[in-house]
N, C-alpha and C positions, 0 to 999 in steps of 0.2 A: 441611494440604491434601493431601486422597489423589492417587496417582498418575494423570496425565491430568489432574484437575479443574482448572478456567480459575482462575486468579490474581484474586484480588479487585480490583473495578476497578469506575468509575460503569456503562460497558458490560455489563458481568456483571449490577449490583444492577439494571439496568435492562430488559435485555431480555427477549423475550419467550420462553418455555419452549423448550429446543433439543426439536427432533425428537431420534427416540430412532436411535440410530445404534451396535446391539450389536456388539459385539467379533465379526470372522469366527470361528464355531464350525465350517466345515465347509468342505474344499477344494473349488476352483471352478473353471471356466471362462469367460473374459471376450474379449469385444473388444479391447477397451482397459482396462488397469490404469493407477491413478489414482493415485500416492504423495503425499499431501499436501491436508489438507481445506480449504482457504485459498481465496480469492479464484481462483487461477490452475486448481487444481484443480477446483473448483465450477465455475467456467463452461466449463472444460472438458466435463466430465461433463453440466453441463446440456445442453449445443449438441450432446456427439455422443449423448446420448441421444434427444433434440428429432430427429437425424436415422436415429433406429431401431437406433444400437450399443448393442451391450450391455457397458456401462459398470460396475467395480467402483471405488472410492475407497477405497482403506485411509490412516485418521489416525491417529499413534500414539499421540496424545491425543483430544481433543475438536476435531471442525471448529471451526476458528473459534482454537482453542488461543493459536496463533501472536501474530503480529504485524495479520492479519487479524479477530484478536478485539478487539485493543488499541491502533491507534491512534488518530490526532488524529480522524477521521471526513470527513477531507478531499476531495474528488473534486474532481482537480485534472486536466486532458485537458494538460498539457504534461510537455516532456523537461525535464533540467538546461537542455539547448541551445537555442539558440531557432533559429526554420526557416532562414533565409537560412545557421547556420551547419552545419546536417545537409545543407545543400546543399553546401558549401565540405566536410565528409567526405567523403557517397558521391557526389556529382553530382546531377543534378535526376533523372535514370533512377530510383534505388533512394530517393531523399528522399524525394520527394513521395507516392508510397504509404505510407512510415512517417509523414510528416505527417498527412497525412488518417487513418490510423488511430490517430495519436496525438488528434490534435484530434477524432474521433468517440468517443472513449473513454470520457465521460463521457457522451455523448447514450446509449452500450450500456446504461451504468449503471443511468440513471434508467427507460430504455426495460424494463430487466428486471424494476424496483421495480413499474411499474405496468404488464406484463402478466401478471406472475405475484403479484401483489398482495401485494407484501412491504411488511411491517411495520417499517418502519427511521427513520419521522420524518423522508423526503425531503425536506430547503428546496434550492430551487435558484434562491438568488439572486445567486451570482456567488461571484469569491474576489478579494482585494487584495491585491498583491504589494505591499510598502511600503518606503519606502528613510530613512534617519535621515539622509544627508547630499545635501544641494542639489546636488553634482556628479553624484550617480547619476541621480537622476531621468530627466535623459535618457536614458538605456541602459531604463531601465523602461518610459519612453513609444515607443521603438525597437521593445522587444518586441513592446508593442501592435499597435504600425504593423504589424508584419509579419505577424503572427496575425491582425488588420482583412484584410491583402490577400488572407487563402486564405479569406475568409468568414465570420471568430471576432466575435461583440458583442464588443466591447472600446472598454474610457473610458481616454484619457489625464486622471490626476487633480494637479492642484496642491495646495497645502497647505492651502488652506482648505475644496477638495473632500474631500480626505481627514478633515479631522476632521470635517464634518459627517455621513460615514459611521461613524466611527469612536469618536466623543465622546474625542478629545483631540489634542492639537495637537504632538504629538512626532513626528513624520513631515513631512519637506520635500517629499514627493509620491507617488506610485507610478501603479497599472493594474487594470483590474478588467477578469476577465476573467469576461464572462456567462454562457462555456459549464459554469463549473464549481458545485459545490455543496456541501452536508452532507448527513451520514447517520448513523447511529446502526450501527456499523460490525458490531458483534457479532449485532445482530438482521438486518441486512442476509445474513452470511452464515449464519444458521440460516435465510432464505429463502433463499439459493439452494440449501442442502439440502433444504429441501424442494420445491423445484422440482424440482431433478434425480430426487428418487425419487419425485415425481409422473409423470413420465417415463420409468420405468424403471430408475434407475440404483439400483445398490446402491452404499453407506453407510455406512463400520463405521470407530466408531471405537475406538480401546484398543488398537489393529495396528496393529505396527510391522512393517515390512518391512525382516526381518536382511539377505536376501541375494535378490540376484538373478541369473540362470543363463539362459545361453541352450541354448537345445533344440532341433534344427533347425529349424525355423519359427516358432519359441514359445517365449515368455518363461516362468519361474518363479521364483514368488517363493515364496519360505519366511516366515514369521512368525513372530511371538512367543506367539501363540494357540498356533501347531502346525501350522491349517490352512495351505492354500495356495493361491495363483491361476497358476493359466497363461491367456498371453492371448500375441494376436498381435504388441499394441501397448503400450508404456510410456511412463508421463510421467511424470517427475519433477519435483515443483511444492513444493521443501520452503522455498527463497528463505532469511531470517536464522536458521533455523533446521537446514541442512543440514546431514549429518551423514558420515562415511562409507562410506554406501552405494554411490556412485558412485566410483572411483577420480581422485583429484586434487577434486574437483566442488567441495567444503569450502571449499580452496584458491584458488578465485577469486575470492570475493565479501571483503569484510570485515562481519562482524557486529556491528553500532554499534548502542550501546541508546541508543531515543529516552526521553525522559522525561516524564508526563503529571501534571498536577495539574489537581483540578474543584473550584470553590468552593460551597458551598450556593447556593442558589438564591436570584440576586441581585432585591431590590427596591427600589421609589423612583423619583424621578425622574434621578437621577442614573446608575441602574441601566440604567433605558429607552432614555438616551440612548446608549449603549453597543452598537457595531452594529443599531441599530434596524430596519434591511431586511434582517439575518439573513446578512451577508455571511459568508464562514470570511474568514483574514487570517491573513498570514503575511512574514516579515520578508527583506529580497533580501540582507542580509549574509550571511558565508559559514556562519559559526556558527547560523542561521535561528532565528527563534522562529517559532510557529506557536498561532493561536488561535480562538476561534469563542464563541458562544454553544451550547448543547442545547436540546430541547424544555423543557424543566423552567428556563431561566433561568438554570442555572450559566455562569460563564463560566470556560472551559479556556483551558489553556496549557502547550505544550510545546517541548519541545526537547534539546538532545543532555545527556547525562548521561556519566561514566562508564563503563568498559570492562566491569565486575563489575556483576551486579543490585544495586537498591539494597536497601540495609539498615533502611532509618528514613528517618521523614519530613525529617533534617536533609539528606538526598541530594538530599530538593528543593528546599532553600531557596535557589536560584538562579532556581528558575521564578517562586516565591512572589514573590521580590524584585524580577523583573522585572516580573511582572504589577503590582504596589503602583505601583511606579514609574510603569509607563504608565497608570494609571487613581487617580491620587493621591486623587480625587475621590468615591473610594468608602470610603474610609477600610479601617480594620483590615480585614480579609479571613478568613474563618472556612475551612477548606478539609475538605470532604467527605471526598474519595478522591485517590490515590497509587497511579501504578503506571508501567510501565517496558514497552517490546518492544522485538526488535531487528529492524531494518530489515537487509537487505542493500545494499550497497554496493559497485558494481563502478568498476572502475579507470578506466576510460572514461565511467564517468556512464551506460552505455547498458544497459538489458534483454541478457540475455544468453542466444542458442539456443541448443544445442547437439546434432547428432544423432552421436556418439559408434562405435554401430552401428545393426546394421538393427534396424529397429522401435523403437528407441529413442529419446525425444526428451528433454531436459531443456530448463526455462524457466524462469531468477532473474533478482533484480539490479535491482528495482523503485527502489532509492536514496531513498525515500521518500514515494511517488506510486504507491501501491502498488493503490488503490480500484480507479481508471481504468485503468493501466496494465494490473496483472495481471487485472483482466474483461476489457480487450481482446486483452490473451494468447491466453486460456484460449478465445478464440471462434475466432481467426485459428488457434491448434495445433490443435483440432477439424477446422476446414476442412482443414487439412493432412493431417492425420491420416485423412480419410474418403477424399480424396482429393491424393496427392504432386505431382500439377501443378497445383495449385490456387496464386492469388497471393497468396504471405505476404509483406508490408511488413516485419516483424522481420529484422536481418540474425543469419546464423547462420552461426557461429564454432567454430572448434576449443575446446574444452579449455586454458585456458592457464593454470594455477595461479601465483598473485601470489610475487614471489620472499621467499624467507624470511616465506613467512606467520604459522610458529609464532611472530613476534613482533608477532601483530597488535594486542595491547592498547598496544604501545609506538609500532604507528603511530599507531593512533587517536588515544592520550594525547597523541602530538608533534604530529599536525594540529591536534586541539583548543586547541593552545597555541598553535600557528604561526597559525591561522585566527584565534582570538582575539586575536594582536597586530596582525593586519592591519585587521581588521574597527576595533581601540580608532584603527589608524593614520590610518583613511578614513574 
């Protein structure tokens, strides 16, 4: 695989040809400089191009590279939290705008699939949070209630609602919630690239951004090209992928690789019955499965993997085994494609702001909910960005680097064991 090229993945073999996005050959001038081609990035860029900035996006690879090229394809509009307890953090003053912008998150989504006529295989027919034991259920139907009260479609589901969405009977209950959906993640963000440079915005990927410098008014960044951008304004939007370009920035998130497997494309009756209204669906234990149907009839399945990328398909044979399990009915299972991103992970569960200095803004920390979150980011940091008294719902925080991070594969490895004995306990 040459340097920059996207990791082989159902996403990759299937999307639709990326716009062309050359390497910066020539030092520039910008508004706003964009570090990172991702979800967070891209809507940035779309919205403050959309309102007349002149927008650069340097990606060190390929838009879309990331964790924005590779995950589940989930569009899911909620936090870890659910609202009544974002209220019991900041109060109902600073809640309630993160609420509301957390819950429209997904409406930005689909809103930008169909005005900019992006090609991503939009189903939006909900998503199922699912629980395997009868004492959670109610904490699931809770959710609901509360997301129902600020205006979310949301079903309280029992166990015989559930399998009839679901085609099988291993779930004591869960919630569906309406506002959310699927997408085809990778084609998704080749249209917002080329949204944004319908608009204006330049594009480039194969620039990396070594250093950055302030300059009385103005940012400069050096590359790996040669060239350079100065600009007034920075965003850094690089999420499970950050590196150290920011001082400490690395340091606060943990980079946890999810794990994805896609089956050939299932047929039969049995097949059919299998999400049949095209829900996504994903598990409320702590360790989480996550799965959905594609356009094509595969059915995915993912979830947390190891610290290290994997190596071979035997890295996956926890998804494989889980997915046989919950669909018995389907027998053997033939599996396409195998691949692996890493999400970020903050300490708090929450999105993370940060404005450091002037002109300076950083935005990670999506924890898994990365579709909806980080679009809604990349619109509310534009707003801010064009304009600093404008109402941003995201709360924004210092810099706090996670203590003894250097040992984050032995956090992760301890949660994933600790999480896994609780989840086998309840």
């Amino acid at each position: 695989m040459s340097a920059g090229a996207l990791p082989p993945s159902l996403w990759a073999a299937t999307a639709p040809p990326a716009p062309p996005t050359p390497p910066l050959a020539e030092s520039r001038r910008a508004d706003v400089l964009i570090v990172g081609g991702g979800f967070t990035g891209l809507s940035a860029a779309l919205h403050l191009a959309e309102a007349g900035a002149q927008v650069c996006v340097l990606e060190a690879h390929e838009p879309g590279w990331g964790a924005s090229g590779r995950n589940g394809g989930q569009v899911n509009p909620t936090l870890k939290h659910d609202p009544d307890e974002l209220v019991r953090i900041f109060g109902a003053e600073r809640a309630e705008p993160l609420i509301d912008a957390v819950s429209g998150s997904a409406d930005l989504v689909f809103d930008l699939i169909a005005r900019h006529g992006i090609d991503c295989q939009p189903v939006r027919n909900g998503w199922l949070q699912l629980s395997y034991s009868e004492k959670d259920v109610a904490g699931l139907h809770a959710r609901a209630a509360q997301w129902a009260r600020r205006g979310a479609r949301t079903e309280a589901l029992d166990r015989a609602a559930v399998a009839a969405r679901l085609g099988t009977d291993t779930f004591a209950g869960g919630w569906l919630d309406g506002r959310a959906g699927g997408i085809q993640p990778l084609a998704y963000t080749r249209g917002l690239v080329r949204a944004a440079q319908g608009l204006g915005a330049a594009v480039h990927g194969g620039t990396e951004v070594t250093a950055l410098e302030r300059r009385g008014t103005h940012w400069h960044a050096s590359t790996s090209t040669g060239a350079s951008v100065t600009a007034e304004q920075v965003l850094i939007a690089t999420n499970g992928y950050t590196g150290a370009l920011w001082p400490g920035l690395k340091r606060t998130v943990l980079a946890a690789n999810s794990f994805i497997v896609a089956t050939e494309p299932l047929k039969g009756a049995a097949a059919h019955a299998i999400l049949p209204r095209g829900e996504t669906a994903s598990t409320s234990q702590r360790l989480l499965l996550y799965f959905r149907k594609d356009a094509q009839g595969r059915l995915l399945m993912g979830g947390r993997g190891h610290f290290a990328d994997p190596g071979g398909p035997a890295d996956f044979a926890h998804l494989e085994r889980s997915l046989e399990l919950l669909f018995p009915q389907l027998g053997p299972l033939r599996y396409e494609y195998r691949w692996a991103g890493r999400i970020a992970v903050t300490r708090d569960f929450m999105p993370h702001v940060h404005t450091p200095a002037p002109g300076m803004t950083i935005a990670l920390g999506y924890n898994g909910r990365g579709i909806a979150l980080a679009t809604s980011m990349g619109r509310h940091v534009a707003a801010r960005m064009l304009d600093a008294g404008a109402d941003f719902p995201y709360p924004v925080s210092p810099i706090r680097p996670i203590p003894l991070h250097g040992l984050q594969r032995f956090y992760i490895a301890g949660g994933v064991a600790w999480y896994s004995l609780l989840d086998r306990l309840s």
